[in-house]
DOKESE-884556 format. One record per atom (N, C-alpha, C, O): z, x, y; atom name; chain; residue in one letter. Coordinates in Angstrom, 1 decimal. Each point is the difference from the previous one (the first is absolute). Layout:
REM residues N
<pt up="Z" east="X" north="Y" site="CA" unit="A" code="A"/>
...
***
This chain:
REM residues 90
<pt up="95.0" east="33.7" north="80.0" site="N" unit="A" code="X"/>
<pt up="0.1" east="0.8" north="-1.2" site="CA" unit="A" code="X"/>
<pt up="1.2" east="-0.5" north="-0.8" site="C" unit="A" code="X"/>
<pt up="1.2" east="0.2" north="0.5" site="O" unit="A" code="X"/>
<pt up="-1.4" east="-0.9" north="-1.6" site="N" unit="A" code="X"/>
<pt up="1.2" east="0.1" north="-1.2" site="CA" unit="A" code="X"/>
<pt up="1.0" east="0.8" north="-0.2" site="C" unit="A" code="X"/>
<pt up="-0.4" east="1.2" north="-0.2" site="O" unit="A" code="X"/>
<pt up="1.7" east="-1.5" north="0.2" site="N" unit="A" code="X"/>
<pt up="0.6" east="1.2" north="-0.8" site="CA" unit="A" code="X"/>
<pt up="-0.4" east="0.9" north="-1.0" site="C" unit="A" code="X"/>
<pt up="0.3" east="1.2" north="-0.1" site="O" unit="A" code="X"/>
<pt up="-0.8" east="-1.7" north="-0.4" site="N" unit="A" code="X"/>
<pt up="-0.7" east="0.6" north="-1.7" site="CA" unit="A" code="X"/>
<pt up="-0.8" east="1.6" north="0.8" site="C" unit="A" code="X"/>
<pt up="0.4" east="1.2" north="0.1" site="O" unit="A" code="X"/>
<pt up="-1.8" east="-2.3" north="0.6" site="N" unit="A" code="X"/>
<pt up="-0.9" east="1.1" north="0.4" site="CA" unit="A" code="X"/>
<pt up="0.6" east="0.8" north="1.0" site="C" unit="A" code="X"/>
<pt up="-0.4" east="1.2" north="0.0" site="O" unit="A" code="X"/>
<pt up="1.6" east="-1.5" north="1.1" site="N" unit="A" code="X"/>
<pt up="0.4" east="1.0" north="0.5" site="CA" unit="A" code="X"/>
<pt up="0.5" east="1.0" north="-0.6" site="C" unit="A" code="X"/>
<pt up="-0.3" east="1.2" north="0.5" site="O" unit="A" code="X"/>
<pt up="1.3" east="-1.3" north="-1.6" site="N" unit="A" code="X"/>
<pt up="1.0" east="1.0" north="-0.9" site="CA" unit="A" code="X"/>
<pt up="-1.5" east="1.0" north="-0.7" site="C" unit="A" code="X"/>
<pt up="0.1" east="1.2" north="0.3" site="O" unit="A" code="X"/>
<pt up="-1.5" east="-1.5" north="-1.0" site="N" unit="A" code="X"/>
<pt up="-0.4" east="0.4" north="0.0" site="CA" unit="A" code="X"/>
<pt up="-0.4" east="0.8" north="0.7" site="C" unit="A" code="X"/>
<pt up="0.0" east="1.2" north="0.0" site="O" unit="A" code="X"/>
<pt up="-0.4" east="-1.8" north="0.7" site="N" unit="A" code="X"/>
<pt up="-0.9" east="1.4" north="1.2" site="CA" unit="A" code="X"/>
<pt up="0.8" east="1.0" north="0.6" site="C" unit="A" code="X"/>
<pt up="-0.4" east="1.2" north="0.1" site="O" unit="A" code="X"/>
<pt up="2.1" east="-1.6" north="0.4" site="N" unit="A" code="X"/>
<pt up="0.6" east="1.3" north="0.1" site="CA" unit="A" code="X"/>
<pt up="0.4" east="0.5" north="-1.3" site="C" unit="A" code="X"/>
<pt up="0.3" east="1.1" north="0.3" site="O" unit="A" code="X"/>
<pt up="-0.2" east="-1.3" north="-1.7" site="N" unit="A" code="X"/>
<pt up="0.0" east="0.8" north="-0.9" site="CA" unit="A" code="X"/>
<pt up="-1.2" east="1.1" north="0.1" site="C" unit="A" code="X"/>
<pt up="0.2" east="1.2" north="-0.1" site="O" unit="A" code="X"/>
<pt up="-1.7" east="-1.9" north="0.3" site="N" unit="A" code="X"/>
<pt up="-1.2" east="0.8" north="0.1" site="CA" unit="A" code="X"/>
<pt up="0.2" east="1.1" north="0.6" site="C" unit="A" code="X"/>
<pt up="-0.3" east="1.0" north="-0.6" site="O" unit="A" code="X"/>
<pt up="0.8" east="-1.1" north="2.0" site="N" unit="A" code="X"/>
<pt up="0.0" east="0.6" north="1.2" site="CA" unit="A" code="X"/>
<pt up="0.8" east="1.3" north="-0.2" site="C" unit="A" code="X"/>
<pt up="-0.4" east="1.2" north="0.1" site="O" unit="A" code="X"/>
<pt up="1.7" east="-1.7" north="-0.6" site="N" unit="A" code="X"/>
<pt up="1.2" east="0.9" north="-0.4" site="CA" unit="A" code="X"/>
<pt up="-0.6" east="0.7" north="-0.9" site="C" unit="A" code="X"/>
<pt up="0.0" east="1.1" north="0.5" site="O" unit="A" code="X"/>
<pt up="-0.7" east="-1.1" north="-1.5" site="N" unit="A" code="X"/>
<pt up="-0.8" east="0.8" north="-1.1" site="CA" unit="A" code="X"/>
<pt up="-0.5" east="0.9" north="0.9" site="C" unit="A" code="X"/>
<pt up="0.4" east="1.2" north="0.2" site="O" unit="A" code="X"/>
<pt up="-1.4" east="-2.1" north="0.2" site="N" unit="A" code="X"/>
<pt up="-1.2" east="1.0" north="0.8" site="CA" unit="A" code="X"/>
<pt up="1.4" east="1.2" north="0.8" site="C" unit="A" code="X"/>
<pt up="0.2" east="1.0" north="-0.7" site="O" unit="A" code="X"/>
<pt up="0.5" east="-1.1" north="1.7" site="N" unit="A" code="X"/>
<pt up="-0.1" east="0.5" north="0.9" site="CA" unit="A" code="X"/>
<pt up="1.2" east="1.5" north="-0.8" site="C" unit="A" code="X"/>
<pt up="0.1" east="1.1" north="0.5" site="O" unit="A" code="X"/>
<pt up="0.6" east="-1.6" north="-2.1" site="N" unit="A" code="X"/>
<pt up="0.5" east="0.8" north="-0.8" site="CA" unit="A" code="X"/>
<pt up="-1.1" east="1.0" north="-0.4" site="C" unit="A" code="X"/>
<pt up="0.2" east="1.2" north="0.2" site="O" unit="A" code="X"/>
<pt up="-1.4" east="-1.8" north="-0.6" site="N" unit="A" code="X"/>
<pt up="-1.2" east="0.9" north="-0.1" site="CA" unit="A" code="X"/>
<pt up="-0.6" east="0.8" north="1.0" site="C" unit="A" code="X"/>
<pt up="-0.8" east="0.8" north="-0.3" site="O" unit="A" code="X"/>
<pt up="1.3" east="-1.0" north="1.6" site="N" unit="A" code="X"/>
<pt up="-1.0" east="0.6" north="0.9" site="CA" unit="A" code="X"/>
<pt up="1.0" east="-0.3" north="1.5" site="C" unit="A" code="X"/>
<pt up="-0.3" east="-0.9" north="0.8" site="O" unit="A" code="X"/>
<pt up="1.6" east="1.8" north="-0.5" site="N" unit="A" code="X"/>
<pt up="0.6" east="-0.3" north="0.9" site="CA" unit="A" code="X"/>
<pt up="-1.0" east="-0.3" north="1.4" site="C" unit="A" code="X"/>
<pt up="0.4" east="-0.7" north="0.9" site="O" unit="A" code="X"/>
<pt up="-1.5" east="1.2" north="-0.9" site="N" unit="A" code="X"/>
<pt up="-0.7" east="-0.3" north="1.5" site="CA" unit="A" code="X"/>
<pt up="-1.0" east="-0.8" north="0.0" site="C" unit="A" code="X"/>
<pt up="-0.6" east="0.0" north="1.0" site="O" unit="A" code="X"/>
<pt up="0.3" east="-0.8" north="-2.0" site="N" unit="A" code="X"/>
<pt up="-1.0" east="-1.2" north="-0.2" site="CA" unit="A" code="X"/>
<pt up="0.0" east="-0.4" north="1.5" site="C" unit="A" code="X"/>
<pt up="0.9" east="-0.2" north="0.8" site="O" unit="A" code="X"/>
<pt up="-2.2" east="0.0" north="-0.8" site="N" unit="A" code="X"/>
<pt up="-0.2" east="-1.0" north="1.4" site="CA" unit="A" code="X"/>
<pt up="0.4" east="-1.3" north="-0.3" site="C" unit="A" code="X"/>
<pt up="0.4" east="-0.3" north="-1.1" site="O" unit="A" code="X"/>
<pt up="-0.4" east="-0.8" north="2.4" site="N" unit="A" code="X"/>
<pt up="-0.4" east="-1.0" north="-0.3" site="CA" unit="A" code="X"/>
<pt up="-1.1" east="-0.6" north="-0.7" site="C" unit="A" code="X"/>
<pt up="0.2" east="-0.9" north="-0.9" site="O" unit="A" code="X"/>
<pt up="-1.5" east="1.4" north="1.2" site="N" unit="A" code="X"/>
<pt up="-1.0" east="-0.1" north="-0.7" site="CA" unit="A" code="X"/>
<pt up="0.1" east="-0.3" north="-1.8" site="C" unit="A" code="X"/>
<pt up="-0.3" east="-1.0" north="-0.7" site="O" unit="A" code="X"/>
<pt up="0.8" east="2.6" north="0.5" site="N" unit="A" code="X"/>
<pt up="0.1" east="0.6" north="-1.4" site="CA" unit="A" code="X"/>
<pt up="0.6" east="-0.6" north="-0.4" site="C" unit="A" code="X"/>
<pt up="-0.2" east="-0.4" north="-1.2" site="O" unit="A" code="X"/>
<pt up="1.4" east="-0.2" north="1.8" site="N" unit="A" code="X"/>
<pt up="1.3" east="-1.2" north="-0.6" site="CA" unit="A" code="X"/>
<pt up="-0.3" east="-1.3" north="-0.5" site="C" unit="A" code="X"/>
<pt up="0.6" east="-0.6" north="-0.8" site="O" unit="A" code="X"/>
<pt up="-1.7" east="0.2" north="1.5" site="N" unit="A" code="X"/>
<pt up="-0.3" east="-1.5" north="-0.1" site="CA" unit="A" code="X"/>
<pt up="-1.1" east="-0.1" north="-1.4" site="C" unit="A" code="X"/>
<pt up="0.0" east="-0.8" north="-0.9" site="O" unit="A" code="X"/>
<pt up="-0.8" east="1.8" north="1.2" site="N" unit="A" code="X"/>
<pt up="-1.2" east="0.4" north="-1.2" site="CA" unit="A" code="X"/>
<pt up="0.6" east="0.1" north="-1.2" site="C" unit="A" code="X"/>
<pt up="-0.5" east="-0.5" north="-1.0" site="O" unit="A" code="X"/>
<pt up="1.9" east="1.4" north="0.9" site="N" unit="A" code="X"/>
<pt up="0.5" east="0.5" north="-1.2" site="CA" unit="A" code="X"/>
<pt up="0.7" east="-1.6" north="-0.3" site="C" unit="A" code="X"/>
<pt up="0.2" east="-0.1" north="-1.2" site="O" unit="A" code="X"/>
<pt up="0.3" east="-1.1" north="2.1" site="N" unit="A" code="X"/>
<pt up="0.7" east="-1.0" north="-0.3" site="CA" unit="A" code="X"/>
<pt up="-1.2" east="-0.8" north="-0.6" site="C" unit="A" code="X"/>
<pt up="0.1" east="-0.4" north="-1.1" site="O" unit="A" code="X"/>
<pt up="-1.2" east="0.1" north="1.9" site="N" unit="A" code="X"/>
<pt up="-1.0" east="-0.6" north="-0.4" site="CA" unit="A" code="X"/>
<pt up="-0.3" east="-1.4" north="0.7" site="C" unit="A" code="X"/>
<pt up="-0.4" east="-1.1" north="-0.4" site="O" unit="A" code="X"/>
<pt up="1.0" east="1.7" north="1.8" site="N" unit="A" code="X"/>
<pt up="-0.1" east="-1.1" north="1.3" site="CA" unit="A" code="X"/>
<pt up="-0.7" east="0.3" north="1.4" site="C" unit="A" code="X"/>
<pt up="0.4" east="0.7" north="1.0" site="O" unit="A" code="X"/>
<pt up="-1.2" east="-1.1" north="-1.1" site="N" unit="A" code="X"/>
<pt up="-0.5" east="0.3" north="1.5" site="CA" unit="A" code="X"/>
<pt up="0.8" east="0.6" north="1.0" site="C" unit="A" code="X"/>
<pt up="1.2" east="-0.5" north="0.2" site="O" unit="A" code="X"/>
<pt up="-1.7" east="1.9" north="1.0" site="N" unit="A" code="X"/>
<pt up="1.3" east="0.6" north="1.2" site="CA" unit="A" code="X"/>
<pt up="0.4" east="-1.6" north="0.6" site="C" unit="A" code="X"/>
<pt up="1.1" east="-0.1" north="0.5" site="O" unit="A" code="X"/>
<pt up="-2.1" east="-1.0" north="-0.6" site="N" unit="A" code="X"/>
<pt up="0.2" east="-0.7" north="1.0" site="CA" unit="A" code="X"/>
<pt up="1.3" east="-1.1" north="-0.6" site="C" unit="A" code="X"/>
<pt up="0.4" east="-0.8" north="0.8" site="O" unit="A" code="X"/>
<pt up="0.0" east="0.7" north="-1.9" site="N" unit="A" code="X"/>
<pt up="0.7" east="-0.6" north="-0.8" site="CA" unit="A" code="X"/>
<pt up="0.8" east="0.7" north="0.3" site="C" unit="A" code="X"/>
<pt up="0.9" east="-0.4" north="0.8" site="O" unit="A" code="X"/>
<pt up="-0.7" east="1.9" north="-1.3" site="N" unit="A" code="X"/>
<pt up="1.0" east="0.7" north="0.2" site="CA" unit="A" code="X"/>
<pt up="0.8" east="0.3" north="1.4" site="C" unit="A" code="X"/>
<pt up="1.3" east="0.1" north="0.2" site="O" unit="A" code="X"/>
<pt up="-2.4" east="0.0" north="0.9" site="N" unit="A" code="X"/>
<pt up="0.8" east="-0.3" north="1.2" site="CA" unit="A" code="X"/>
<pt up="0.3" east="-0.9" north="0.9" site="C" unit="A" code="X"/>
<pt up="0.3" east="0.3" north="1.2" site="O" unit="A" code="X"/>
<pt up="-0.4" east="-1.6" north="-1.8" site="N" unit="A" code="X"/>
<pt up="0.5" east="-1.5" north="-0.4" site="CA" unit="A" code="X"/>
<pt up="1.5" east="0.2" north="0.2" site="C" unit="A" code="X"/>
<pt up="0.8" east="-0.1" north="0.9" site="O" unit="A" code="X"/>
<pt up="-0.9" east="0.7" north="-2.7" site="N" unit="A" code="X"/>
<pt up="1.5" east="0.0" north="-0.5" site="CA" unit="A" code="X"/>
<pt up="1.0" east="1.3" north="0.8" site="C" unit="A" code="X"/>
<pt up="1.2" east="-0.1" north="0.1" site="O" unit="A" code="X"/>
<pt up="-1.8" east="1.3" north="0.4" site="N" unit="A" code="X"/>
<pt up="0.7" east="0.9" north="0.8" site="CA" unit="A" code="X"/>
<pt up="-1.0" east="0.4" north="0.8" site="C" unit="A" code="X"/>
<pt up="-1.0" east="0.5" north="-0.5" site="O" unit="A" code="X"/>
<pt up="1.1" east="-0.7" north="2.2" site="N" unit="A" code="X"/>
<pt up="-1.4" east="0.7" north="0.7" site="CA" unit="A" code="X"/>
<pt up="1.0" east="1.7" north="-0.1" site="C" unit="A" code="X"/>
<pt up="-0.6" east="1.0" north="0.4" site="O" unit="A" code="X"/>
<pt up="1.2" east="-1.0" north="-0.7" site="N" unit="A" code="X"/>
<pt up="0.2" east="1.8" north="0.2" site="CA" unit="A" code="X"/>
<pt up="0.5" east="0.8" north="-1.8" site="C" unit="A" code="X"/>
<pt up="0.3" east="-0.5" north="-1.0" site="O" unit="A" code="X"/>
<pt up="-0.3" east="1.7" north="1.5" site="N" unit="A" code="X"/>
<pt up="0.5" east="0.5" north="-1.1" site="CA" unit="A" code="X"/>
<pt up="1.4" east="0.6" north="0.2" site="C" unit="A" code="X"/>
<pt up="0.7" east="0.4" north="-1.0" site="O" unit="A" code="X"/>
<pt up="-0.3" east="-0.5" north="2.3" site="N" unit="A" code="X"/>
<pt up="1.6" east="-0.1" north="-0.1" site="CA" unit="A" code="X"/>
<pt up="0.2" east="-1.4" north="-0.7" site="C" unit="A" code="X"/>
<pt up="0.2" east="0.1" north="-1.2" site="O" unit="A" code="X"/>
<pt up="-0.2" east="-1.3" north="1.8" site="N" unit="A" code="X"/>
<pt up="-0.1" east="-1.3" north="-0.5" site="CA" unit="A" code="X"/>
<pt up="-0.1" east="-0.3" north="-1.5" site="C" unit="A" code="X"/>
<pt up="0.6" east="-0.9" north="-0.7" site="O" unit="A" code="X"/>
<pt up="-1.5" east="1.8" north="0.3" site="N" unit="A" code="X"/>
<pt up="-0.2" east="-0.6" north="-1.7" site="CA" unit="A" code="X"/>
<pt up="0.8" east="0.9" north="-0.7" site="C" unit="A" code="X"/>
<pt up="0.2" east="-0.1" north="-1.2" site="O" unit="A" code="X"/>
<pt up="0.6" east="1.3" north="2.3" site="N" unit="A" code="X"/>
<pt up="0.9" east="0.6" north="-1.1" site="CA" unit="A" code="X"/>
<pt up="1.4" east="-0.5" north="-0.1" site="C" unit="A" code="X"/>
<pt up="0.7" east="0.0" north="-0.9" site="O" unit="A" code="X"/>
<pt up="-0.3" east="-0.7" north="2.4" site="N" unit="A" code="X"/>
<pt up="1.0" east="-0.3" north="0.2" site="CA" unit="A" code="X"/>
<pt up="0.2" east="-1.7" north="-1.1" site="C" unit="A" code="X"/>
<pt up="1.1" east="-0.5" north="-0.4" site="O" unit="A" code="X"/>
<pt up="-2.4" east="-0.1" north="0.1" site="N" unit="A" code="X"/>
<pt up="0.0" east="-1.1" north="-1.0" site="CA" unit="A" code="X"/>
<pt up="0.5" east="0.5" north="-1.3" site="C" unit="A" code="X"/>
<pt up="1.0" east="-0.4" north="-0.6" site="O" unit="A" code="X"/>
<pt up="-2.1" east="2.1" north="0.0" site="N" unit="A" code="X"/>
<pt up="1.0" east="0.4" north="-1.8" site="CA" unit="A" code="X"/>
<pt up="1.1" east="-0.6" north="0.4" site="C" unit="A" code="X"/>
<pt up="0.4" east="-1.1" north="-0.2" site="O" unit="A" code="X"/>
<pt up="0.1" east="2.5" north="1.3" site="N" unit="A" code="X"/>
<pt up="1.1" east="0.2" north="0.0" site="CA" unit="A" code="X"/>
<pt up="1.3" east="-1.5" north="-0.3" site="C" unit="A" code="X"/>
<pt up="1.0" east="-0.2" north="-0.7" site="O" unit="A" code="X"/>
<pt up="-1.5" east="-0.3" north="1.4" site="N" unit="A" code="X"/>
<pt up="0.5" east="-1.7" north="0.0" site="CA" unit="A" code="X"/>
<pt up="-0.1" east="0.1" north="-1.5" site="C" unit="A" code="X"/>
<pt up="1.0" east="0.4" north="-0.6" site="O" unit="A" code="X"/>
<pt up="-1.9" east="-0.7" north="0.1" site="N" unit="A" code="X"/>
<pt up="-0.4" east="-0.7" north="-1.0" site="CA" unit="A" code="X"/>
<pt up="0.8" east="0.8" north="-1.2" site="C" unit="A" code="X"/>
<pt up="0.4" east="-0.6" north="-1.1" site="O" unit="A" code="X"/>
<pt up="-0.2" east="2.1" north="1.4" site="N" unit="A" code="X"/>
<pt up="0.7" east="0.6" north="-1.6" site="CA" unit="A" code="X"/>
<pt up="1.6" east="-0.1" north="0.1" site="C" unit="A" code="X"/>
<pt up="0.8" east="0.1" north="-1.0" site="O" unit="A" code="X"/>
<pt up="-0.3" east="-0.3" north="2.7" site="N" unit="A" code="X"/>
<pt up="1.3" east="-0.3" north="0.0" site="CA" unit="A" code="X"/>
<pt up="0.4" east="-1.5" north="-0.6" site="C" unit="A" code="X"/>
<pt up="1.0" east="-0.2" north="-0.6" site="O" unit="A" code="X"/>
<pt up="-1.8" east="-0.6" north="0.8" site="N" unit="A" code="X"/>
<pt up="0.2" east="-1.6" north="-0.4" site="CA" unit="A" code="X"/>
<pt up="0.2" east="0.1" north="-1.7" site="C" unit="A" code="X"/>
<pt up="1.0" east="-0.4" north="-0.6" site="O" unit="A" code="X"/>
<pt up="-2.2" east="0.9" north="0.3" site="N" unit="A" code="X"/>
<pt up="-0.2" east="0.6" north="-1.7" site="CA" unit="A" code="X"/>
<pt up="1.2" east="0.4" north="-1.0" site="C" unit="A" code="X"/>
<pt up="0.5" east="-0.5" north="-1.0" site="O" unit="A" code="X"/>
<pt up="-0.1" east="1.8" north="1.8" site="N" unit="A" code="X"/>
<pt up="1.4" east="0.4" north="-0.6" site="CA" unit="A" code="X"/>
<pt up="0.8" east="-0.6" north="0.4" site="C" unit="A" code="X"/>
<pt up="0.8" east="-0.4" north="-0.9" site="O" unit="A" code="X"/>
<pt up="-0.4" east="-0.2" north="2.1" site="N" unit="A" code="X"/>
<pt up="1.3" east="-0.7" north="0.3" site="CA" unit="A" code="X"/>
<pt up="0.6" east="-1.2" north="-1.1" site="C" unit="A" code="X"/>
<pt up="1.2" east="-0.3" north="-0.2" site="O" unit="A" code="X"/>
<pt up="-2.7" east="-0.4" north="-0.6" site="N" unit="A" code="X"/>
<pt up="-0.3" east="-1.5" north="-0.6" site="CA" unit="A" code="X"/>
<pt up="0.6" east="1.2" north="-1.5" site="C" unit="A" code="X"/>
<pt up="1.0" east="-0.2" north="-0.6" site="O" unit="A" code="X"/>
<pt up="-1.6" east="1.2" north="0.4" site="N" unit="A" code="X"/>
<pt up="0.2" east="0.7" north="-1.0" site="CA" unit="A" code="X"/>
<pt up="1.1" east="0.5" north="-0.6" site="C" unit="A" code="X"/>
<pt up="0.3" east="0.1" north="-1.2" site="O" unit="A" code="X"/>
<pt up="0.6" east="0.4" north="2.5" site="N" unit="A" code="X"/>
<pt up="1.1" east="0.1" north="0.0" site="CA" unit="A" code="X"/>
<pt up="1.2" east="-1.3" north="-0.6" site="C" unit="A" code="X"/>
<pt up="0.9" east="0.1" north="-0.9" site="O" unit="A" code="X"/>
<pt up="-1.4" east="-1.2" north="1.6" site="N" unit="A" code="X"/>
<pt up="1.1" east="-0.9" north="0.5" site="CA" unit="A" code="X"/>
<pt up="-0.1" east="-0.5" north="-1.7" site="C" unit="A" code="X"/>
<pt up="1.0" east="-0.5" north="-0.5" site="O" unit="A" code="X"/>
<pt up="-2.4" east="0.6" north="-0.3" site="N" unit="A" code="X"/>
<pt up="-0.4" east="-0.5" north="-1.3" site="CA" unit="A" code="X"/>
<pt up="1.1" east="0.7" north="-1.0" site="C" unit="A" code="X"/>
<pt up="0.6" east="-0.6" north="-0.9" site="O" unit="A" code="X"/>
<pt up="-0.5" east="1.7" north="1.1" site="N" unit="A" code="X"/>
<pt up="0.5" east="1.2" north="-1.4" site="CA" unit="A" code="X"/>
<pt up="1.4" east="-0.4" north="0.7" site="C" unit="A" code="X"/>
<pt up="0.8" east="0.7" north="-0.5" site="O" unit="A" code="X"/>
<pt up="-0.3" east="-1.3" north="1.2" site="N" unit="A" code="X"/>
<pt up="1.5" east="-0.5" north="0.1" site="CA" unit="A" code="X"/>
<pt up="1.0" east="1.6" north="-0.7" site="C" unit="A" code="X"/>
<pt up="0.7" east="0.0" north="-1.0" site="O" unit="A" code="X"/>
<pt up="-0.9" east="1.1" north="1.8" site="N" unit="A" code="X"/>
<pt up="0.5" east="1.4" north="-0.2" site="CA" unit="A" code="X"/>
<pt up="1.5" east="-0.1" north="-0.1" site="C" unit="A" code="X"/>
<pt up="0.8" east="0.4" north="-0.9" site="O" unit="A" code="X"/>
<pt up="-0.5" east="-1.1" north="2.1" site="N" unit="A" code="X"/>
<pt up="1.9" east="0.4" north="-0.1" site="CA" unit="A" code="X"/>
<pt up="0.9" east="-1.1" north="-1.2" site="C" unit="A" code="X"/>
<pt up="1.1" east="0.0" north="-0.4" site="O" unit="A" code="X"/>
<pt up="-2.7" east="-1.0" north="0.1" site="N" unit="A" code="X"/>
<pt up="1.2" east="-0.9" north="-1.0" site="CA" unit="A" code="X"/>
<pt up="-0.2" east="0.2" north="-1.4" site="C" unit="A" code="X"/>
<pt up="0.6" east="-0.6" north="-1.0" site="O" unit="A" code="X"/>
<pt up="-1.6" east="1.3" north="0.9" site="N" unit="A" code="X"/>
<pt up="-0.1" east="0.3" north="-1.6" site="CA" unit="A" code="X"/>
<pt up="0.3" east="1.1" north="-0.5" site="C" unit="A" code="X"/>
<pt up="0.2" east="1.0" north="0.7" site="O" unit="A" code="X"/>
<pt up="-0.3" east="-0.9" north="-2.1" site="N" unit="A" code="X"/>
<pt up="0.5" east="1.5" north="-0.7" site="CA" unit="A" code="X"/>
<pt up="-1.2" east="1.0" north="0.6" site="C" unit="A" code="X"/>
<pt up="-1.1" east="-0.6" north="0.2" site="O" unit="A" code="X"/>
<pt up="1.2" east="2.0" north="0.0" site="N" unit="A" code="X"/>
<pt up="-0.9" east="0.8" north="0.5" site="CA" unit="A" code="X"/>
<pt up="-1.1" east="0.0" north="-0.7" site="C" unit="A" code="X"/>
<pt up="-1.1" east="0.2" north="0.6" site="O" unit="A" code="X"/>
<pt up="1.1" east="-0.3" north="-2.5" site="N" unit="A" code="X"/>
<pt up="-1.7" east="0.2" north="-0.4" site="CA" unit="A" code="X"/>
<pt up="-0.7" east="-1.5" north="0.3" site="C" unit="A" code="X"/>
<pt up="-1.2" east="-0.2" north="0.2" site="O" unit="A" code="X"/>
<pt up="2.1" east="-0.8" north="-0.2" site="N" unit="A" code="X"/>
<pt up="-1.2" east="-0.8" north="0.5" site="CA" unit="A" code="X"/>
<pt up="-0.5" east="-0.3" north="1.3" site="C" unit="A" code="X"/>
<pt up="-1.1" east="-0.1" north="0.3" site="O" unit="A" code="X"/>
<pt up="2.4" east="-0.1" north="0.5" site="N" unit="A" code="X"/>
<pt up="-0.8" east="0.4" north="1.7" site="CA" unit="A" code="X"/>
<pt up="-0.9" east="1.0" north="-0.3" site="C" unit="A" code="X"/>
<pt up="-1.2" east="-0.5" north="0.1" site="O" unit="A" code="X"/>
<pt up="1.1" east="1.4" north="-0.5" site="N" unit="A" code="X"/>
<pt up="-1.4" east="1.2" north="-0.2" site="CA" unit="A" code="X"/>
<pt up="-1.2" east="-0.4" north="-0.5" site="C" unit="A" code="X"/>
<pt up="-1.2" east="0.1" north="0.5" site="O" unit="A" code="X"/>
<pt up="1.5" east="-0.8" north="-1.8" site="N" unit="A" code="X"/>
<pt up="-1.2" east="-0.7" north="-0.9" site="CA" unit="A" code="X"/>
<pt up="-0.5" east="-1.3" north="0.9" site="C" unit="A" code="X"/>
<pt up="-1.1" east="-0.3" north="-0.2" site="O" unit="A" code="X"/>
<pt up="1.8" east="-0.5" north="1.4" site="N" unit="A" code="X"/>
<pt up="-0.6" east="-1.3" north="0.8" site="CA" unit="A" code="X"/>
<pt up="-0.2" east="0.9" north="1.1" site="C" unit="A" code="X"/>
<pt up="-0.9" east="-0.7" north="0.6" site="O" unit="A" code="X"/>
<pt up="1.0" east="1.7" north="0.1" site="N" unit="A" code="X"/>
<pt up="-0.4" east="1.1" north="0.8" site="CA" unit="A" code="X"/>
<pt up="-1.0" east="0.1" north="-0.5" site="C" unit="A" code="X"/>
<pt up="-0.6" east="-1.1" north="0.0" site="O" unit="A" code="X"/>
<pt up="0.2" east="1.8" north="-0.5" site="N" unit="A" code="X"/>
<pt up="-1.0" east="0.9" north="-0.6" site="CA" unit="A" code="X"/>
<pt up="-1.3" east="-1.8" north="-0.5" site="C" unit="A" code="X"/>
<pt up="-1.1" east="0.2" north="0.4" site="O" unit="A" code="X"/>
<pt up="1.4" east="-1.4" north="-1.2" site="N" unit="A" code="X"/>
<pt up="-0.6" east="-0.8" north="0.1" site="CA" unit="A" code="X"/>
<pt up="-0.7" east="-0.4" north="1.3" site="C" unit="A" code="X"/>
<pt up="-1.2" east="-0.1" north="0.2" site="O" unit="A" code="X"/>
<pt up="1.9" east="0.0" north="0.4" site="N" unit="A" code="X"/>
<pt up="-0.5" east="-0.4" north="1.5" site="CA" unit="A" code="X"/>
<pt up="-0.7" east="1.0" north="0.5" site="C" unit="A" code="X"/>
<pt up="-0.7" east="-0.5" north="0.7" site="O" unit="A" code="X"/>
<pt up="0.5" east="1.5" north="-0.8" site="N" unit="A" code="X"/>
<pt up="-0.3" east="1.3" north="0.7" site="CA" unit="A" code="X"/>
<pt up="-1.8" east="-0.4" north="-1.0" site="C" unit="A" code="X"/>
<pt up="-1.0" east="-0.4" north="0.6" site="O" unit="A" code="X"/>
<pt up="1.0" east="0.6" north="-1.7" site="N" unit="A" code="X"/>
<pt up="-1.0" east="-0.3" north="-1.2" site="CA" unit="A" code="X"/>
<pt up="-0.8" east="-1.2" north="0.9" site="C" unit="A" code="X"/>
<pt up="-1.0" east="0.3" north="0.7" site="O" unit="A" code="X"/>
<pt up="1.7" east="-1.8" north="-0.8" site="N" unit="A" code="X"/>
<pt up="-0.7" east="-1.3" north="0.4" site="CA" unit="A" code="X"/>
<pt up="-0.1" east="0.7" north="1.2" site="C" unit="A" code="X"/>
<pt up="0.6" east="1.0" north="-0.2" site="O" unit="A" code="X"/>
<pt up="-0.9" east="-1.0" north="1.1" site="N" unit="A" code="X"/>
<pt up="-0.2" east="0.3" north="1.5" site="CA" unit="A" code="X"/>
<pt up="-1.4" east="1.0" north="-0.1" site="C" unit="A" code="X"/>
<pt up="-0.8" east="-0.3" north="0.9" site="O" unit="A" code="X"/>
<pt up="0.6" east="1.2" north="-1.6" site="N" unit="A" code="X"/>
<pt up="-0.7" east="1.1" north="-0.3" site="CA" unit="A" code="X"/>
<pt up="-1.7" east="-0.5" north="0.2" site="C" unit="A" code="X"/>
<pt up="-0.9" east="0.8" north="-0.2" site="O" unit="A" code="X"/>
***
């Protein structure tokens, strides 16, 4: 799996699971538009594919963070390259 198509499908997933905290596996992979068996490829559990978001949204903001460079710029623009990053990521 690509970077590309991975970042997708947990964006998918993350959707889904925002829409519907108890999505199965099933319902997750359907609502991504990947086969369970693709899907439990990429995580055989659903601890597993939560502990990947979770991965995945800490990496996200950390990159996001480190981008809006907070402590070295004047406060409305750290906010305005915050808030950019927050937007591009979306």
């Amino acid at each position: 799996m690509t970077p590309d198509t991975e970042d997708a499908l947990l964006r998918s997933l993350a959707l889904t699971l925002t829409e519907n905290a108890g999505a199965t596996l099933q319902e997750m992979a359907k609502a991504a538009g990947v086969s369970r068996a693709t899907l439990y490829r990429f995580a055989a559990t659903r601890e597993q594919l939560l502990d990947t978001l979770q991965q995945h949204v800490m990496e996200a903001m950390s990159r996001i963070l480190d981008d809006a460079a907070l402590e070295s710029q004047p406060p409305l623009e750290a906010l305005r390259q915050l808030t950019h990053g927050l937007y591009r990521r979306a």
